[in-house]
N, CA, C and O atoms as a GROMACS GRO file, in nm:
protein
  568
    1UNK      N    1  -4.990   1.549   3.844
    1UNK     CA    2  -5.060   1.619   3.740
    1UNK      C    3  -4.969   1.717   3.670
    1UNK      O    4  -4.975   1.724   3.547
    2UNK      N    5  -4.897   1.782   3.726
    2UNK     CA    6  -4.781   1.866   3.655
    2UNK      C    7  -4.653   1.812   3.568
    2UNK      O    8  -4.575   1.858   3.485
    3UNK      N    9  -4.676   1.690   3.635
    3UNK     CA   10  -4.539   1.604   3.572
    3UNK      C   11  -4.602   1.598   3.418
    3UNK      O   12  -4.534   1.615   3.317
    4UNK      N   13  -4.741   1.570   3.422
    4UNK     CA   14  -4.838   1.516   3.313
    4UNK      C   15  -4.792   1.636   3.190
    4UNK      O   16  -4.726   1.598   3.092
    5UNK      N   17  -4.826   1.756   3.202
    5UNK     CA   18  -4.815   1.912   3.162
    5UNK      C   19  -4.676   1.917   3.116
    5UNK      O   20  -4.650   1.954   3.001
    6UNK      N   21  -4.570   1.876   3.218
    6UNK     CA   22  -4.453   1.900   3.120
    6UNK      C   23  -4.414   1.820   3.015
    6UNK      O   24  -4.332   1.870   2.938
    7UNK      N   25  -4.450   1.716   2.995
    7UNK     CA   26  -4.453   1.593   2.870
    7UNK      C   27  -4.498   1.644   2.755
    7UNK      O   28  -4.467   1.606   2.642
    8UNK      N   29  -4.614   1.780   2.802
    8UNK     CA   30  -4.681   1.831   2.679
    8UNK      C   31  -4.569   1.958   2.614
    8UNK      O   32  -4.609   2.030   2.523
    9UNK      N   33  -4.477   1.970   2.651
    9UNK     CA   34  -4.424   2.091   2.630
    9UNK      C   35  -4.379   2.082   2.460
    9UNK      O   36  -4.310   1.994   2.408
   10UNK      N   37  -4.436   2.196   2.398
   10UNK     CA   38  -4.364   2.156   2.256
   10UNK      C   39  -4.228   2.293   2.291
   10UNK      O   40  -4.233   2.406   2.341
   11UNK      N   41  -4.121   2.210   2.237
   11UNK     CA   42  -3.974   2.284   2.264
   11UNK      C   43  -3.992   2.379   2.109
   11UNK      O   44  -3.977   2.501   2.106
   12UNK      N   45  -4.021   2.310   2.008
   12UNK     CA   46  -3.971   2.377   1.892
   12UNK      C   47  -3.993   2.564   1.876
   12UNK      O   48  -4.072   2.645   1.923
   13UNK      N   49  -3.889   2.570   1.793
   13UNK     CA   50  -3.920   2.727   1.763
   13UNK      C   51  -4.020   2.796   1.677
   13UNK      O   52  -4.063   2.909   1.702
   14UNK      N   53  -4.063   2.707   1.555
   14UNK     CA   54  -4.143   2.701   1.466
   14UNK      C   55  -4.276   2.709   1.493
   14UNK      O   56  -4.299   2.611   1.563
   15UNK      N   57  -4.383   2.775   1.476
   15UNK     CA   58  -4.519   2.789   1.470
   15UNK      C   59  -4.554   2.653   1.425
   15UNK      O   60  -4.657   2.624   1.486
   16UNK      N   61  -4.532   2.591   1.376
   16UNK     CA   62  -4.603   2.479   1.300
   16UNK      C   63  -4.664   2.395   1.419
   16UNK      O   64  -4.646   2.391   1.540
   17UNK      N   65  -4.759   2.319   1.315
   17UNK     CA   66  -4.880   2.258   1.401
   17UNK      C   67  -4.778   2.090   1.374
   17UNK      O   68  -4.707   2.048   1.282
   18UNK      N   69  -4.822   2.035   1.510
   18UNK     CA   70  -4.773   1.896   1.533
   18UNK      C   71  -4.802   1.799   1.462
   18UNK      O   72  -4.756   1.685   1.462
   19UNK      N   73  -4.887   1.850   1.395
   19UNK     CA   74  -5.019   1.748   1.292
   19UNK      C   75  -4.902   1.725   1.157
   19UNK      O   76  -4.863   1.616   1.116
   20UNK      N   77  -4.863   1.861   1.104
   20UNK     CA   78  -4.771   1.814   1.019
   20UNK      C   79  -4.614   1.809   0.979
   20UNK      O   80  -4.555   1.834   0.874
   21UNK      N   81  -4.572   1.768   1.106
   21UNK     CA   82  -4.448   1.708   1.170
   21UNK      C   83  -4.444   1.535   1.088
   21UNK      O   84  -4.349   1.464   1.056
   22UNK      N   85  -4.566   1.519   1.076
   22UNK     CA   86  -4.565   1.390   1.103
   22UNK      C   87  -4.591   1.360   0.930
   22UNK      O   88  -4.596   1.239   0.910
   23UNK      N   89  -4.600   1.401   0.868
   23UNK     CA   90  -4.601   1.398   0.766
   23UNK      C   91  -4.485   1.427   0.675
   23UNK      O   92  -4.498   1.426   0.552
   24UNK      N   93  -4.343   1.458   0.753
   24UNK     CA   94  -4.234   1.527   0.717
   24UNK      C   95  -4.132   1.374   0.688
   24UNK      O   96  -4.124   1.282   0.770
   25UNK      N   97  -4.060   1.378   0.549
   25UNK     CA   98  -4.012   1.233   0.504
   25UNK      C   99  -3.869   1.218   0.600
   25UNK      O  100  -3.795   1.119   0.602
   26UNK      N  101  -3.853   1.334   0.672
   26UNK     CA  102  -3.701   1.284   0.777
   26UNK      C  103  -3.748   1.214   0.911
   26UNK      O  104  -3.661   1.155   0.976
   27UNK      N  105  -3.869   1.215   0.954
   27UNK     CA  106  -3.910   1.137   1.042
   27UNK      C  107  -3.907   0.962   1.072
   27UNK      O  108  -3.890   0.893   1.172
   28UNK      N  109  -3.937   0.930   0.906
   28UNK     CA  110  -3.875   0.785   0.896
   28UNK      C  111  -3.704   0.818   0.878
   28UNK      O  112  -3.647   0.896   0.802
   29UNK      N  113  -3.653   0.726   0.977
   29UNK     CA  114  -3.508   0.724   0.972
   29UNK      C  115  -3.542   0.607   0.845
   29UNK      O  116  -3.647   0.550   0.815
   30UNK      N  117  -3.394   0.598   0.782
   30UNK     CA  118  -3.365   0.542   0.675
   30UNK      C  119  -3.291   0.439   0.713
   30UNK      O  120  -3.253   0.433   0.830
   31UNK      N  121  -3.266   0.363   0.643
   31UNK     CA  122  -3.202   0.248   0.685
   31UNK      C  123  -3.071   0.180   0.683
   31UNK      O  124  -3.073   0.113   0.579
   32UNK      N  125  -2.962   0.162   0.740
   32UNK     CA  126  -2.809   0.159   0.711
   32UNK      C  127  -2.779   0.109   0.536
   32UNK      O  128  -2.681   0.136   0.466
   33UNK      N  129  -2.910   0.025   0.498
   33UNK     CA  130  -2.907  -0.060   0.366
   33UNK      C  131  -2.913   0.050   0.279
   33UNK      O  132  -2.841   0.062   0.180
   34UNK      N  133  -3.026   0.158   0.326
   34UNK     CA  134  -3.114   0.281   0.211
   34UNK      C  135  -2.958   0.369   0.192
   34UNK      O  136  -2.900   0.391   0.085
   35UNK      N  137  -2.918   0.404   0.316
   35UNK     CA  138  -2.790   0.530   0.322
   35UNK      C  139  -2.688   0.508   0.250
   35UNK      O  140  -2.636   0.600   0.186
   36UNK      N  141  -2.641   0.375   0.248
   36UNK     CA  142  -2.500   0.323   0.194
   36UNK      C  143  -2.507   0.307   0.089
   36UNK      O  144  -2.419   0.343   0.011
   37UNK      N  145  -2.649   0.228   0.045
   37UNK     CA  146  -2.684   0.125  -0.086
   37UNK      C  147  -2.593   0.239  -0.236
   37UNK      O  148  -2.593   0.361  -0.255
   38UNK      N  149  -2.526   0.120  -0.313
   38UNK     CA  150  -2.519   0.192  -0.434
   38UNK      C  151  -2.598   0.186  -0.562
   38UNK      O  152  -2.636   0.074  -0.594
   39UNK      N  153  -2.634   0.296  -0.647
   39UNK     CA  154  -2.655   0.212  -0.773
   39UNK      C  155  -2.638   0.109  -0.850
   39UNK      O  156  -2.538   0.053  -0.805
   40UNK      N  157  -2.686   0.039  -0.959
   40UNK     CA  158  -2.576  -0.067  -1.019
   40UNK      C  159  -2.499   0.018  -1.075
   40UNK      O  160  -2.379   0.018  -1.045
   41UNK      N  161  -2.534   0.081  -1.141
   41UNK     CA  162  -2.430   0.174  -1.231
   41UNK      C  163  -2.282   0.221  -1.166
   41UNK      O  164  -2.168   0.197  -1.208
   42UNK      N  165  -2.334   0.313  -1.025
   42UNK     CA  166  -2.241   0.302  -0.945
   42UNK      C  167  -2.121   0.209  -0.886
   42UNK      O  168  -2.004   0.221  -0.851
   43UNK      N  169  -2.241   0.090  -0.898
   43UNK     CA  170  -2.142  -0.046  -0.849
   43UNK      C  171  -2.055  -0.087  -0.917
   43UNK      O  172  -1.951  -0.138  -0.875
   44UNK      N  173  -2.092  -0.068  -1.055
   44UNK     CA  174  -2.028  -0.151  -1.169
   44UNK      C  175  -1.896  -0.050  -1.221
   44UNK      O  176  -1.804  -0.082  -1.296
   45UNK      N  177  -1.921   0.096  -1.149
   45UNK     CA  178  -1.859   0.163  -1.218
   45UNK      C  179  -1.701   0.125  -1.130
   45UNK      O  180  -1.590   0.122  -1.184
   46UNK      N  181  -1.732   0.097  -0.979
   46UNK     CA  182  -1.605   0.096  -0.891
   46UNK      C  183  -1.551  -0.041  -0.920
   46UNK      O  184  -1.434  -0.079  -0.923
   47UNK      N  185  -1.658  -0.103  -0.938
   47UNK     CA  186  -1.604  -0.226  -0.952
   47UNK      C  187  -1.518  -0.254  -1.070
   47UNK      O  188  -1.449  -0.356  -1.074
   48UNK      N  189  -1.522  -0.159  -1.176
   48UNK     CA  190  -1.413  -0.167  -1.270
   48UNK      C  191  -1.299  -0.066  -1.231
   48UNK      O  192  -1.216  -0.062  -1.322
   49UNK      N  193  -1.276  -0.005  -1.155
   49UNK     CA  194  -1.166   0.064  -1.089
   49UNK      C  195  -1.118  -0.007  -0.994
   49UNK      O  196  -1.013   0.042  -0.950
   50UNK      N  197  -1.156  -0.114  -0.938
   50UNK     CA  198  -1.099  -0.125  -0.836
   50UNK      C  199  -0.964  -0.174  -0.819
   50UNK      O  200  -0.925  -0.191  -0.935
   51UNK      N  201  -0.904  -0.194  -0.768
   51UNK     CA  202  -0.732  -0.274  -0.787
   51UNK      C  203  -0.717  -0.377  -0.645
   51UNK      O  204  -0.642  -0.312  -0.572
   52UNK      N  205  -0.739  -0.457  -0.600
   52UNK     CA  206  -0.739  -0.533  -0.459
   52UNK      C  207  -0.534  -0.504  -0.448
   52UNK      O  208  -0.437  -0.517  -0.524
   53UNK      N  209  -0.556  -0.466  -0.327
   53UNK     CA  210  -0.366  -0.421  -0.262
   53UNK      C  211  -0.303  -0.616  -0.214
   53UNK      O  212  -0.322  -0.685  -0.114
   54UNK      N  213  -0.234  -0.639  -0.334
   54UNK     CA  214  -0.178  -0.723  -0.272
   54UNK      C  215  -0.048  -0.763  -0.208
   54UNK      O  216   0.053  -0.768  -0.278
   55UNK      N  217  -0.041  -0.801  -0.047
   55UNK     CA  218   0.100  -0.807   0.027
   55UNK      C  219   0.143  -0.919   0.033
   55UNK      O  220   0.103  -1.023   0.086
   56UNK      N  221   0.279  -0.876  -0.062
   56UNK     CA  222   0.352  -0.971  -0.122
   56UNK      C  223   0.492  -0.969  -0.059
   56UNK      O  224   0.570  -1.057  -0.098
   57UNK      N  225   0.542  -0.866   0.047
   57UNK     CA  226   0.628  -0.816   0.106
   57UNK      C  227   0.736  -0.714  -0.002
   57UNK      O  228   0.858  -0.693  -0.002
   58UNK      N  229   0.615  -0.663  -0.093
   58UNK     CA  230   0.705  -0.585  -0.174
   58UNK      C  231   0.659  -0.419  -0.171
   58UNK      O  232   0.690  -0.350  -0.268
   59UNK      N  233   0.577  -0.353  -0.047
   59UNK     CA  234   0.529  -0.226  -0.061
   59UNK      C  235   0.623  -0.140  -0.019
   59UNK      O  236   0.599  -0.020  -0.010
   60UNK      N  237   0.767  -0.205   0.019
   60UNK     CA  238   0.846  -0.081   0.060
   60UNK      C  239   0.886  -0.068  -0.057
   60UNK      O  240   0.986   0.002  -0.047
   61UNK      N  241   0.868  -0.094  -0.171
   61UNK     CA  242   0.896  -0.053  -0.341
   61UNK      C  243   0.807   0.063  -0.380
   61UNK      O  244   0.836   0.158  -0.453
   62UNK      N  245   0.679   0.033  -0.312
   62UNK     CA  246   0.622   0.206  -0.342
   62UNK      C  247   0.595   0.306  -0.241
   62UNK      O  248   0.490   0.365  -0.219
   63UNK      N  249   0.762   0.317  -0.157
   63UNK     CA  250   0.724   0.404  -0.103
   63UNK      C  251   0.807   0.516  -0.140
   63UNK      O  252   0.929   0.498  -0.143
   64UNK      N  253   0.749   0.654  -0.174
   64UNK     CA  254   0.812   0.779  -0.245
   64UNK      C  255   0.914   0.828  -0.144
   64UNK      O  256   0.901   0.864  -0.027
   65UNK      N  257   1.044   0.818  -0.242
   65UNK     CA  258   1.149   0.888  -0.102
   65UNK      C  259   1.211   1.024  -0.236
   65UNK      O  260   1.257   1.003  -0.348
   66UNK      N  261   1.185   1.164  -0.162
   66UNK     CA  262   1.235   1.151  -0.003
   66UNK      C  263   1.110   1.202   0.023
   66UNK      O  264   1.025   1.254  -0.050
   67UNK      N  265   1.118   1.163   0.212
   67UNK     CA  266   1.008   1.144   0.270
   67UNK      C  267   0.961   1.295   0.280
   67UNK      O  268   1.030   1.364   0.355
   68UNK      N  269   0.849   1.362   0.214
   68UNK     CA  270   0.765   1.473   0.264
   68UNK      C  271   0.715   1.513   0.401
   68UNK      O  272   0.666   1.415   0.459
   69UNK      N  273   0.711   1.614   0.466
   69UNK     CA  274   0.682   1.649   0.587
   69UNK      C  275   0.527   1.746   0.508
   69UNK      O  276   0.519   1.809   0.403
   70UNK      N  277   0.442   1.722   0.599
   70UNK     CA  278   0.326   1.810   0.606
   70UNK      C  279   0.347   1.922   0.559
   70UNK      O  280   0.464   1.926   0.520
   71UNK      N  281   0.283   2.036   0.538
   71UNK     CA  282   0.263   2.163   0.485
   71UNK      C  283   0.212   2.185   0.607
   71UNK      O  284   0.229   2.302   0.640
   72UNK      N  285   0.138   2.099   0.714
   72UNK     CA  286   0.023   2.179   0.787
   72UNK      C  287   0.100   2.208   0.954
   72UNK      O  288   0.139   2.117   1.027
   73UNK      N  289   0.107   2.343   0.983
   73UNK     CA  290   0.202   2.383   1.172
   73UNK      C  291   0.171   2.292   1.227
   73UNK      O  292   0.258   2.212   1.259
   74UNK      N  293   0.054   2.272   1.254
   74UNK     CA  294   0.003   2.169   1.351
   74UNK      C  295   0.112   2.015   1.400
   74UNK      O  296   0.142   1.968   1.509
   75UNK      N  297   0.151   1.966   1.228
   75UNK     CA  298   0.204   1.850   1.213
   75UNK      C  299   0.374   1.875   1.276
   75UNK      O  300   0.446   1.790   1.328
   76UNK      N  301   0.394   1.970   1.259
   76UNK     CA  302   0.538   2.029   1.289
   76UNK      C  303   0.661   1.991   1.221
   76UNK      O  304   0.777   1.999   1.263
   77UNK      N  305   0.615   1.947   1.106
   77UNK     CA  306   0.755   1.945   1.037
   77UNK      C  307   0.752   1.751   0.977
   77UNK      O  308   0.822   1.710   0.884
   78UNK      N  309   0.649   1.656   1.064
   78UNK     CA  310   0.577   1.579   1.044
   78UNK      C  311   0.565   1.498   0.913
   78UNK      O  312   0.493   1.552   0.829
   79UNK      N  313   0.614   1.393   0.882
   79UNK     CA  314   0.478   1.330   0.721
   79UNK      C  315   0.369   1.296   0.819
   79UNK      O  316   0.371   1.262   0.937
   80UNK      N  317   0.285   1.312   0.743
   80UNK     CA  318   0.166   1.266   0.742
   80UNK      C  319   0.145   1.151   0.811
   80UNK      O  320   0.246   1.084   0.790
   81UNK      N  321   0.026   1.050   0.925
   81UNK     CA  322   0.019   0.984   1.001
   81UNK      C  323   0.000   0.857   0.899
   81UNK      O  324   0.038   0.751   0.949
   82UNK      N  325  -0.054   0.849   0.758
   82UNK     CA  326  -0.111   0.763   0.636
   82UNK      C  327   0.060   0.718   0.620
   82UNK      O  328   0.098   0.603   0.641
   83UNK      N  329   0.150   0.830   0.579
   83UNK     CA  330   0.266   0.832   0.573
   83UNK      C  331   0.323   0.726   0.602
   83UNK      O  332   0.366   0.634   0.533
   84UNK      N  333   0.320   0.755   0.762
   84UNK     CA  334   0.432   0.672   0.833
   84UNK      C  335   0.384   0.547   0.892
   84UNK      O  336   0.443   0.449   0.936
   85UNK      N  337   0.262   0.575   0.880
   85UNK     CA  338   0.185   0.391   0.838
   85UNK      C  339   0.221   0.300   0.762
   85UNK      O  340   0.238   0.180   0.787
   86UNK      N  341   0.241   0.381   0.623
   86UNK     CA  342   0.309   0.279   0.503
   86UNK      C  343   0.423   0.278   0.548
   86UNK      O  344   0.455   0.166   0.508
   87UNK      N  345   0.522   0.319   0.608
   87UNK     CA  346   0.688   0.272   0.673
   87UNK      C  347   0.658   0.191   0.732
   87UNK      O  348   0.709   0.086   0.693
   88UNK      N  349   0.568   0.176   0.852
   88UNK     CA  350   0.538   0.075   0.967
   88UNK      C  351   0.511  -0.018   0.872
   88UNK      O  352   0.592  -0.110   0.883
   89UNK      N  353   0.419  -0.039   0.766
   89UNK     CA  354   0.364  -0.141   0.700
   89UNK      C  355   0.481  -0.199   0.636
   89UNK      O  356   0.509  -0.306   0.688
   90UNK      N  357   0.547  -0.170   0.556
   90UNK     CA  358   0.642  -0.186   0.457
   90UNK      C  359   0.747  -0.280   0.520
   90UNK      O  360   0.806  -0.372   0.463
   91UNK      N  361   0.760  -0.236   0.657
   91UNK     CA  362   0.884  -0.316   0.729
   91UNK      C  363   0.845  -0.421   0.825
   91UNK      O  364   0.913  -0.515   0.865
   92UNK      N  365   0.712  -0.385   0.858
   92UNK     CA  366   0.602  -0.534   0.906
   92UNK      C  367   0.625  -0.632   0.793
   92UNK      O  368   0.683  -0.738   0.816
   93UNK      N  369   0.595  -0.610   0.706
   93UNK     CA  370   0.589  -0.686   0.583
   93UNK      C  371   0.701  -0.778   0.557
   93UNK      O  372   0.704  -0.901   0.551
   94UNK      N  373   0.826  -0.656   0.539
   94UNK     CA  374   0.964  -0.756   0.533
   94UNK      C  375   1.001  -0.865   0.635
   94UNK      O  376   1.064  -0.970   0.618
   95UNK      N  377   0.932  -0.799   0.773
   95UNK     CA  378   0.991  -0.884   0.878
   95UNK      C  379   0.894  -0.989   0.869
   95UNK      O  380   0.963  -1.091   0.877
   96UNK      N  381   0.812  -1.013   0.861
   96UNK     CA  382   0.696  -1.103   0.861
   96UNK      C  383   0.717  -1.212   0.726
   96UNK      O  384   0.677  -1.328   0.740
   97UNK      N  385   0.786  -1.167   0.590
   97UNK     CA  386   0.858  -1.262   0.486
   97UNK      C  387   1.008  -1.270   0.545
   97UNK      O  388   1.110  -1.278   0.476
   98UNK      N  389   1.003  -1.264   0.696
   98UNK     CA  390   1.184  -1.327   0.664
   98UNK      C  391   1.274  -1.248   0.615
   98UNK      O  392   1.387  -1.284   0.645
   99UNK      N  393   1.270  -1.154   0.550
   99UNK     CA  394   1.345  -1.057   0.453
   99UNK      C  395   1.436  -0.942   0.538
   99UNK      O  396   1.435  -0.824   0.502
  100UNK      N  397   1.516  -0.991   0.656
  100UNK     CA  398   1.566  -0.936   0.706
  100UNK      C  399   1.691  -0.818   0.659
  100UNK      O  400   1.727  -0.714   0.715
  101UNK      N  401   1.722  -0.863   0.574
  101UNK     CA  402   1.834  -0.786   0.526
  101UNK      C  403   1.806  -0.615   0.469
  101UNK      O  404   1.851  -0.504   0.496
  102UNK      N  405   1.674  -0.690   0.350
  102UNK     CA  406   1.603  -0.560   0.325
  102UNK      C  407   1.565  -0.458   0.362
  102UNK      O  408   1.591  -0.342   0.330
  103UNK      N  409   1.477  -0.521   0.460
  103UNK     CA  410   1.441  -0.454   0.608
  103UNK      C  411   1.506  -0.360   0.695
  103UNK      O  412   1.442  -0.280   0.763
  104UNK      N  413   1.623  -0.366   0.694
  104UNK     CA  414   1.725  -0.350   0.763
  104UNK      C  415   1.798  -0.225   0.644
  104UNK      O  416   1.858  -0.127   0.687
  105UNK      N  417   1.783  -0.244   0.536
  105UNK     CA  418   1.821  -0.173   0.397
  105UNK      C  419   1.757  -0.045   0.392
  105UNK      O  420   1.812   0.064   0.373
  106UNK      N  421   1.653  -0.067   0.408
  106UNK     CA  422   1.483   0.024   0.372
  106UNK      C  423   1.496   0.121   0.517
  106UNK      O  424   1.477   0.243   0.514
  107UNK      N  425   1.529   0.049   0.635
  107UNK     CA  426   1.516   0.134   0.756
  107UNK      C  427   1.628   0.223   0.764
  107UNK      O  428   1.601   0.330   0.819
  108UNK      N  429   1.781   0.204   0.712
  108UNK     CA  430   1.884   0.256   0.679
  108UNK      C  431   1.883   0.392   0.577
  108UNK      O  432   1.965   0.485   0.580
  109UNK      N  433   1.752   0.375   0.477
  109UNK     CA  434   1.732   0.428   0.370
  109UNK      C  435   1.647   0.518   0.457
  109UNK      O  436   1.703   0.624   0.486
  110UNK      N  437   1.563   0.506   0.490
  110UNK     CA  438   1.438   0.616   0.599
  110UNK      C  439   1.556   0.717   0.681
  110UNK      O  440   1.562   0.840   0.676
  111UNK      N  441   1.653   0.614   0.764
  111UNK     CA  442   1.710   0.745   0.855
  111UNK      C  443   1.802   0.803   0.771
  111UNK      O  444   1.853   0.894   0.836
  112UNK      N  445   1.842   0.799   0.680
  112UNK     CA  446   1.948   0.864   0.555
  112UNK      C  447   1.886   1.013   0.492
  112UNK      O  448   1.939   1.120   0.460
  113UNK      N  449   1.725   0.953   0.493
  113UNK     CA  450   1.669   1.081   0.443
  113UNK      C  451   1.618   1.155   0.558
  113UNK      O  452   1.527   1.232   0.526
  114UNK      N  453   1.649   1.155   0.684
  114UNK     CA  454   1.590   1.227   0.758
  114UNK      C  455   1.481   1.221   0.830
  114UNK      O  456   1.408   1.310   0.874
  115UNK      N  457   1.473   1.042   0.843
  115UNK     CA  458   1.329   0.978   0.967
  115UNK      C  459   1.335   1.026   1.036
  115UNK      O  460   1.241   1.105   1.045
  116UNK      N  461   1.427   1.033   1.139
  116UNK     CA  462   1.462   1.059   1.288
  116UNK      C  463   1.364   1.211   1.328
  116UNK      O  464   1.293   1.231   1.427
  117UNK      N  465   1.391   1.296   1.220
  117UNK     CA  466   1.313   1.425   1.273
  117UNK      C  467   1.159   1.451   1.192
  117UNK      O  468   1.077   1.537   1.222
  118UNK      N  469   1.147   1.342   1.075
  118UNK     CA  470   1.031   1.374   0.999
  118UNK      C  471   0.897   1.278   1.054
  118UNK      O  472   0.784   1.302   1.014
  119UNK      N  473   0.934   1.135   1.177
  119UNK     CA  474   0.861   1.047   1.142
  119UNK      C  475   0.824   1.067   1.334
  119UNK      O  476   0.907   1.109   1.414
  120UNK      N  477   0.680   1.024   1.368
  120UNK     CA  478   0.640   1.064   1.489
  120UNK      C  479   0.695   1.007   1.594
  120UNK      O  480   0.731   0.892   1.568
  121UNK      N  481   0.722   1.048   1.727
  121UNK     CA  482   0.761   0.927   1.825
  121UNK      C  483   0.698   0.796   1.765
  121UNK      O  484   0.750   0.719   1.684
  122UNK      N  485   0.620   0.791   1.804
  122UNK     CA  486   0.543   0.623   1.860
  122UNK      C  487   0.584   0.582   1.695
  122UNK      O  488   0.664   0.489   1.696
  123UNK      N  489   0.552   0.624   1.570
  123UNK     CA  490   0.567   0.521   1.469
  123UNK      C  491   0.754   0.515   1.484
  123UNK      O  492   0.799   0.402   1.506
  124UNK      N  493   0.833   0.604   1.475
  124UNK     CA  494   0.986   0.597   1.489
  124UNK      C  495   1.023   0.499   1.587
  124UNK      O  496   1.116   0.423   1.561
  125UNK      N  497   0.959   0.490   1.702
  125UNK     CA  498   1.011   0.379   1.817
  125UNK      C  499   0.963   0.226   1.762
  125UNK      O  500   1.028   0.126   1.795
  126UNK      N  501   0.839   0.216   1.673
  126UNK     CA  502   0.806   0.086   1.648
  126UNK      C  503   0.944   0.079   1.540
  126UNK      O  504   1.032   0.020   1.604
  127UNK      N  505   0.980   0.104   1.444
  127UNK     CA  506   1.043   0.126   1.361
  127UNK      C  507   1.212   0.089   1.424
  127UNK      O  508   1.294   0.003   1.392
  128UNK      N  509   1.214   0.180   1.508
  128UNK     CA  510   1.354   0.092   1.570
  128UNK      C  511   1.350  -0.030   1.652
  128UNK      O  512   1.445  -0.092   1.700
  129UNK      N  513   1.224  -0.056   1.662
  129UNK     CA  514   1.205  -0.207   1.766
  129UNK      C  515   1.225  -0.338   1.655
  129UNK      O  516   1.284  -0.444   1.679
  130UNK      N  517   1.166  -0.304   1.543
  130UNK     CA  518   1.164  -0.399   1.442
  130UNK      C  519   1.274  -0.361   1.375
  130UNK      O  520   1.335  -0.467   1.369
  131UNK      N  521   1.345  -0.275   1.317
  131UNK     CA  522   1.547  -0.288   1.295
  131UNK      C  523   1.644  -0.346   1.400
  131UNK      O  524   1.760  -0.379   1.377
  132UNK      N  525   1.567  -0.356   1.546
  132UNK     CA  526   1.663  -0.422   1.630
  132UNK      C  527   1.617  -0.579   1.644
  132UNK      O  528   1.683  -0.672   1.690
  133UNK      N  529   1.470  -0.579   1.584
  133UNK     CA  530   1.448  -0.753   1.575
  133UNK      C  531   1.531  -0.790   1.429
  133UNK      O  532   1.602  -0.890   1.431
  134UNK      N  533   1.523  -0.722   1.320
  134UNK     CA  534   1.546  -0.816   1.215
  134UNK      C  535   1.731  -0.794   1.203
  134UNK      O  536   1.805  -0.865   1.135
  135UNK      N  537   1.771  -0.684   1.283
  135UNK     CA  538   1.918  -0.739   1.329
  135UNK      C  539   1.947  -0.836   1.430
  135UNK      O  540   2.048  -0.901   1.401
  136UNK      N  541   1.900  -0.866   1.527
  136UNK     CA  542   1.893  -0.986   1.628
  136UNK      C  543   1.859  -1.101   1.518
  136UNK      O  544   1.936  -1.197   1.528
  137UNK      N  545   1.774  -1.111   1.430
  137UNK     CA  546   1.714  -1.240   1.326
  137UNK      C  547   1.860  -1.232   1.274
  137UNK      O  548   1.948  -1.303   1.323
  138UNK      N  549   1.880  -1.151   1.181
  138UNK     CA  550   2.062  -1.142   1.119
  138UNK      C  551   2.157  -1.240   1.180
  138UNK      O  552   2.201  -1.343   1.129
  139UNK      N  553   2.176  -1.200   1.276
  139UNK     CA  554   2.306  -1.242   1.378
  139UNK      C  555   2.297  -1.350   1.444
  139UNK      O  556   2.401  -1.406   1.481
  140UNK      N  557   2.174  -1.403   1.474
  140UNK     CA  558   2.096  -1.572   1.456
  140UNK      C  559   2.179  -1.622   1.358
  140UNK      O  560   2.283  -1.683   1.383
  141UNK      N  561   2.129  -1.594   1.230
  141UNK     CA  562   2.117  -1.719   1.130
  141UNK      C  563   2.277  -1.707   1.101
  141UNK      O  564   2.329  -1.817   1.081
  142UNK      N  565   2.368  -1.591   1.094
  142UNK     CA  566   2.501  -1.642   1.092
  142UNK      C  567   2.617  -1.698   1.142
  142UNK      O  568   2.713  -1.717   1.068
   0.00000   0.00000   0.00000
């Protein structure tokens, strides 16, 4: 019977009567379709902005050198994690078209400007794993 009693407990802080809780429009959750959904207007508007990214093995062409380090302590001197994604990407890319030489060009070009102290462990170590594959690919084919 007590177990019954605590089920009844209203927690809230509010005076309000339970009666019109229920009448309140946040009670229906909404629906992943309602939250996301766009206008057409909206739709039509991105949809004329949009640009689809295509990898062609040519994005180490837009990558801005020299390489920026964060503004923010935290990062410590750091680019940005987006940053050094597009390096990782850029040289995935080359190695993945074969384009060893480039590859090898572009990673030469990163530690020239100062990778070694701007770019994080873990992305810097992938980065030398793939300059020591597309030099191993090199020394293959000659």
């Amino acid at each position: 019977m007590a177990d019954d009693l605590l089920l009844n407990l209203n927690l809230s802080s509010s005076d309000s009567d339970p009666e019109d809780l229920a009448s309140c429009p946040a009670k229906e959750p909404a629906s992943r379709a309602d939250r996301s959904a766009l206008s057409q207007e909206a739709f039509n508007a991105l949809k004329q902005s949009y640009i689809p990214r295509v990898e062609n093995g040519e994005l180490w062409r837009t990558i801005p050198f020299p390489l920026t380090p964060e503004s923010d302590a935290n990062r410590g001197g750091l680019i940005s994690k987006p940053q050094a994604q597009d390096l990782l990407h850029a040289v995935e890319e080359l190695y993945f078209y074969r384009r060893y030489t480039e590859a090898v060009e572009f990673l030469d070009r990163i530690w020239a400007d100062g990778g070694e102290a701007k770019i994080d462990g873990e992305t810097r170590e992938l980065l030398r794993k793939y300059e020591g594959r597309c030099k191993f690919r090199l020394a293959a084919t000659q």
